[in-house]
MARNUVEX-25447 format. One record per residue (C-alpha): residue number from 0; x, y, z; residue in three letters. Coordinates in nm, 2 decimals. Each point is the difference from the previous one (the first is absolute). Example, Ala and Ser with C-alpha at 12.3 -4.5 7.8 and 13.67 -1.06 7.14 Angstrom:
residues 2
(0,(1.23,-0.45,0.78),'ala')
(1,(0.14,0.34,-0.07),'ser')
//
This chain:
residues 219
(0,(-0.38,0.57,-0.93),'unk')
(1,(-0.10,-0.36,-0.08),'unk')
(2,(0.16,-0.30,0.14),'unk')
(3,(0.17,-0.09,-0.31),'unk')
(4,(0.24,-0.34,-0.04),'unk')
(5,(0.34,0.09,0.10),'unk')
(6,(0.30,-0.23,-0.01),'unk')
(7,(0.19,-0.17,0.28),'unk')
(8,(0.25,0.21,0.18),'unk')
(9,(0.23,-0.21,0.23),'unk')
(10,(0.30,0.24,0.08),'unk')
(11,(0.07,0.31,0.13),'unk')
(12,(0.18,0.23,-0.16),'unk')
(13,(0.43,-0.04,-0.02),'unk')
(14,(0.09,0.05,0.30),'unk')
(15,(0.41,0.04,0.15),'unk')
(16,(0.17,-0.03,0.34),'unk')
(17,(0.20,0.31,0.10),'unk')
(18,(0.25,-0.05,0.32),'unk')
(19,(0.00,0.34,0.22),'unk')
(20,(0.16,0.10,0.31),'unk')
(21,(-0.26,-0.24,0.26),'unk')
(22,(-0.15,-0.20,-0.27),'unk')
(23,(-0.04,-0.19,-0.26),'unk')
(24,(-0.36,0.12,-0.15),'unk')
(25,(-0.19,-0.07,-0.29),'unk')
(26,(-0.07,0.24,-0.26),'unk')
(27,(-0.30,-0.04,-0.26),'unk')
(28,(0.04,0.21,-0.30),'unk')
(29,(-0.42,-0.05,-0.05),'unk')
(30,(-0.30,-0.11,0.16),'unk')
(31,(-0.14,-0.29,0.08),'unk')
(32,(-0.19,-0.19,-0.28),'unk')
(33,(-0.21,-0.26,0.12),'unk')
(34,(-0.37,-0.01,-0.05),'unk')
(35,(-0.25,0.00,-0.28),'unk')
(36,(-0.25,-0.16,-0.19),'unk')
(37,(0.05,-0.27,-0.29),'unk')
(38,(0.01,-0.13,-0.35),'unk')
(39,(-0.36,0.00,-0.14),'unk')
(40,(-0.14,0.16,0.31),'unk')
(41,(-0.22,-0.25,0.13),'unk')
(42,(0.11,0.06,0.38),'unk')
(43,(-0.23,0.21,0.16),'unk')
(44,(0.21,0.24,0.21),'unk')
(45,(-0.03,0.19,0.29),'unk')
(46,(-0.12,0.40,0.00),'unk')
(47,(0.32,0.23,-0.07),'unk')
(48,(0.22,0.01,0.37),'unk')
(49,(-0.13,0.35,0.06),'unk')
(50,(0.25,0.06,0.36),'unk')
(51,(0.17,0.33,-0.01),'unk')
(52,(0.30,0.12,0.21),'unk')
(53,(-0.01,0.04,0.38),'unk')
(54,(0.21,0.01,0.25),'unk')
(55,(0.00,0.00,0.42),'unk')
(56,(0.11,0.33,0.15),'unk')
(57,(0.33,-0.10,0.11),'unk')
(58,(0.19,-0.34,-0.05),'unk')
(59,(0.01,-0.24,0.27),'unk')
(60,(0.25,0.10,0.30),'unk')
(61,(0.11,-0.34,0.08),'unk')
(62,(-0.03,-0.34,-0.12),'unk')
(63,(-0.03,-0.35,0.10),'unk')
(64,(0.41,-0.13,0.05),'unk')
(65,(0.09,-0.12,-0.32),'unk')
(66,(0.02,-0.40,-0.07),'unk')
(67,(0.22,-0.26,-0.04),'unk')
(68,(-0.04,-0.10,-0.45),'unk')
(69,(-0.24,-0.23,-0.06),'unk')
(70,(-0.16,-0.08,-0.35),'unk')
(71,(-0.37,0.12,0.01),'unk')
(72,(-0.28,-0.30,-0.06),'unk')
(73,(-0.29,0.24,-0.03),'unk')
(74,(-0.20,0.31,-0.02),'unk')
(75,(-0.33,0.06,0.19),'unk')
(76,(-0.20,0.36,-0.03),'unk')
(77,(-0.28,0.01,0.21),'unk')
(78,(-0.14,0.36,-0.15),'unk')
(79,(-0.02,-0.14,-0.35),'unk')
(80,(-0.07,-0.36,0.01),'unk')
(81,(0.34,-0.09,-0.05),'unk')
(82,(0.13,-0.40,0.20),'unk')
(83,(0.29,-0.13,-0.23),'unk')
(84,(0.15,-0.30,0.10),'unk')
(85,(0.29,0.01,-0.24),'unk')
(86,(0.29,0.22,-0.09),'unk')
(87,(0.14,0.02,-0.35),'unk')
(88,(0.38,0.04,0.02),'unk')
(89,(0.10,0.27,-0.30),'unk')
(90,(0.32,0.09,-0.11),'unk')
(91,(0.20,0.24,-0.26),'unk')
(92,(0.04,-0.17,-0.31),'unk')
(93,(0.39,0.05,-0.08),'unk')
(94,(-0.02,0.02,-0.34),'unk')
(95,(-0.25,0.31,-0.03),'unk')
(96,(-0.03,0.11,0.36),'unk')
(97,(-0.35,0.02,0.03),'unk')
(98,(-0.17,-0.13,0.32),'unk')
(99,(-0.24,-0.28,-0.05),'unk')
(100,(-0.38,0.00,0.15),'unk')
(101,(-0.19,-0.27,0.13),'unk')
(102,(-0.10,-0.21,-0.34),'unk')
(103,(-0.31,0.09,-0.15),'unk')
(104,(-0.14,-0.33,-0.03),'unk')
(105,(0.07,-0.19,0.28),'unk')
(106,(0.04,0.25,0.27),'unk')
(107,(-0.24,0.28,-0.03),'unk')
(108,(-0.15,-0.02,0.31),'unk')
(109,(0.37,-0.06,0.18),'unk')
(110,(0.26,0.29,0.10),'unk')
(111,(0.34,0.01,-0.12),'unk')
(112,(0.32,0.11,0.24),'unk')
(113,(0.30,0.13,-0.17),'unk')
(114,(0.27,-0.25,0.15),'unk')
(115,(0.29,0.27,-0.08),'unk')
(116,(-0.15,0.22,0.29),'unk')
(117,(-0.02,-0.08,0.37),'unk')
(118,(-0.31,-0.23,0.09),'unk')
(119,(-0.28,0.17,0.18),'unk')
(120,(0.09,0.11,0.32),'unk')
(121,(0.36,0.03,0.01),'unk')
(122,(0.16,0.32,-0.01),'unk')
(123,(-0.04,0.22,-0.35),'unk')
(124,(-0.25,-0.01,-0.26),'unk')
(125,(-0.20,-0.33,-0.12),'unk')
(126,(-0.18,0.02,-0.29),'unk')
(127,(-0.30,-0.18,-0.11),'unk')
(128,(-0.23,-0.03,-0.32),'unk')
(129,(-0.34,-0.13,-0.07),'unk')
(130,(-0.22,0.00,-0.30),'unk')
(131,(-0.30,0.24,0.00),'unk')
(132,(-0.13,-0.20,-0.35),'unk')
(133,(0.12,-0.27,-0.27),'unk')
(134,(-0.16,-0.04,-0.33),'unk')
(135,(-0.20,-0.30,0.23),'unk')
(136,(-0.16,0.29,0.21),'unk')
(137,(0.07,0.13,0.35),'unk')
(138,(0.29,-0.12,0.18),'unk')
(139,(0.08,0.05,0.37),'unk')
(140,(-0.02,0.37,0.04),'unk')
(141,(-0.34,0.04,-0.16),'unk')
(142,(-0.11,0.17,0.31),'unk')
(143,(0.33,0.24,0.02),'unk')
(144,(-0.25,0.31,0.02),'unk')
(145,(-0.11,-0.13,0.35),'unk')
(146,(0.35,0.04,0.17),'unk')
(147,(0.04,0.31,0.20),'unk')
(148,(0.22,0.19,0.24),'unk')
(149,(0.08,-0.23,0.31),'unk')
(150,(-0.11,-0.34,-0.20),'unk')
(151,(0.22,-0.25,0.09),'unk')
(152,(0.21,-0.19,-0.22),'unk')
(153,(0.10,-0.37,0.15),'unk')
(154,(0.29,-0.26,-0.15),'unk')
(155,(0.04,-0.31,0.16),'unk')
(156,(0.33,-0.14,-0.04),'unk')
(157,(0.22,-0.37,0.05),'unk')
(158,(0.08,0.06,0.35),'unk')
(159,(-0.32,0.05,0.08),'unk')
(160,(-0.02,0.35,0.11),'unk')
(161,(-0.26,0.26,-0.19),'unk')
(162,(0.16,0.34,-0.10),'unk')
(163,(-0.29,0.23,0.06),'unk')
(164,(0.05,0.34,-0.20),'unk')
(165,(-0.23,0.30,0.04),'unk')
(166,(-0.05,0.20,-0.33),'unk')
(167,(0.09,0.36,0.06),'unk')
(168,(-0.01,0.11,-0.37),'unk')
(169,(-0.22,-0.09,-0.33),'unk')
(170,(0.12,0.16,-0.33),'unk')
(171,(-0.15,-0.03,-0.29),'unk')
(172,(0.17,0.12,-0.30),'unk')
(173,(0.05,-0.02,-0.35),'unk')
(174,(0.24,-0.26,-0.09),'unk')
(175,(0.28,0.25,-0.20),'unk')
(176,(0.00,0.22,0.33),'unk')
(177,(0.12,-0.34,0.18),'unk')
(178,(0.14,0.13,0.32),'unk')
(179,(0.31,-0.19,0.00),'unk')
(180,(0.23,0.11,0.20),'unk')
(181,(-0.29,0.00,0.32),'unk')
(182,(-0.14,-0.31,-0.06),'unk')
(183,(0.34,-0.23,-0.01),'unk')
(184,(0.24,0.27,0.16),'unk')
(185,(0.19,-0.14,0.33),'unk')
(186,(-0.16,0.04,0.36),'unk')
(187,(0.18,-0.09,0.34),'unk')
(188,(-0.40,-0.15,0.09),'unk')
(189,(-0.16,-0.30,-0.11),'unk')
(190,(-0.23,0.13,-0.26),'unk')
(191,(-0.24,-0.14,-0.24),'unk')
(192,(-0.07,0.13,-0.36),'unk')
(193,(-0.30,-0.21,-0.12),'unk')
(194,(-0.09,0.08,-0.40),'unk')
(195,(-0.30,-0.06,-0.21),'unk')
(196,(-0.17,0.14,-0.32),'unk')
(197,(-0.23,0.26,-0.02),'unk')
(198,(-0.16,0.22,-0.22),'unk')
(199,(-0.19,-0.03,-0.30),'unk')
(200,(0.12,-0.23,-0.34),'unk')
(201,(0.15,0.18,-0.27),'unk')
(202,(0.16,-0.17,-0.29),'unk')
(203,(-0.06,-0.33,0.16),'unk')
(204,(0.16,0.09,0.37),'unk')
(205,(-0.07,0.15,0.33),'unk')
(206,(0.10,0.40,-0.03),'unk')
(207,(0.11,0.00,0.38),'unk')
(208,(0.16,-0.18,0.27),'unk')
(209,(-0.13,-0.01,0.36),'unk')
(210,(0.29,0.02,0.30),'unk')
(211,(-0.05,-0.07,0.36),'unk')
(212,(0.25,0.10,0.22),'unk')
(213,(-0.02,-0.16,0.34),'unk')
(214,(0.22,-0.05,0.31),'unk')
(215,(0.03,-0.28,0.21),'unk')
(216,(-0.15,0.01,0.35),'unk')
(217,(-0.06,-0.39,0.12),'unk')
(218,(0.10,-0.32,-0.03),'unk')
//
């Protein structure tokens, strides 16, 4: 379809906290919501994220220990071009409980960390989101196609240390079949959920989202 002007998206969809037996995990009642073109069309943007879905053989056996918290500076990607030197901090808006992205405007080409989950490394799941596109044209994970199996997935943090995260799993999917409950369910590993945009527009949005799935196994 053509690349037709869509309108800025900066939240996920509502999102609520639900306490369970081990712990305190986030449920989002949609998908993620963060890319696509804008008003008037005059960006030019990127070819549709064509990925698909694949997955290793068998999760990793054993990880890295897990880390001390430390807030994450930075995102760096070798398989797809990606070296951020800043982290956007993104919370849950109280009133509506939707979970914010990194701001369309001024901070396309920089990740965004959800500061109610664990920072990168530490035991459980951190999740992370980028913008494939904005209305000004591609953001940081214009090359999200190029990621593959094994690709490594590296966040520097304050104290210095880089939690280094191996992607095990890509799904590609369309954003009402949001895997919820997989993607932000607890783990007793330190985990990494890193979520883009994919898919072609329609109605002025990205169809699908794109999920990595990665475990830790250096710093």
């Amino acid at each position: 379809m053509p690349r037709t002007a869509t309108r800025p998206v900066r939240r996920t969809r509502p999102v609520r906290r639900v306490l369970t037996a081990t712990a305190l995990a986030l449920t989002v009642t949609g998908s993620l919501a963060a890319c696509g073109g804008g008003p008037g069309g005059a960006a030019k943007l990127p070819p549709d994220p064509e990925v698909g879905s694949t997955a290793a053989a068998s999760p990793v056996a054993r990880t890295t220990p897990a880390l001390e918290p430390s807030k994450p500076t930075g995102m760096k990607i070798d398989a797809a071009g990606v070296d951020a030197k800043k982290m956007v901090g993104l919370t849950v808006d109280p009133a509506t409980g939707e979970l914010g992205v990194p701001d369309a405007d001024t901070d396309a080409d920089s990740p965004g960390w959800w500061t109610g989950g664990v920072t990168p490394g530490e035991k459980g799941v951190s999740v992370l989101v980028a913008h494939f596109d904005t209305r000004h044209g591609p953001a940081l994970m214009k090359d999200v196609k190029k990621i593959r199996l094994g690709d490594l997935v590296e966040v520097s943090r304050e104290d210095g240390r880089t939690a280094k995260f191996r992607i095990r799993e890509i799904e590609d999917v369309d954003k009402k079949d949001f895997p919820t409950d997989k993607v932000y369910g607890p783990t007793d590993r330190p985990e990494l959920r890193l979520l883009t945009c994919g898919g072609p527009l329609k109605d002025g949005h990205r169809t699908n989202n794109v999920i990595f799935y990665a475990d830790l196994v250096a710093a």
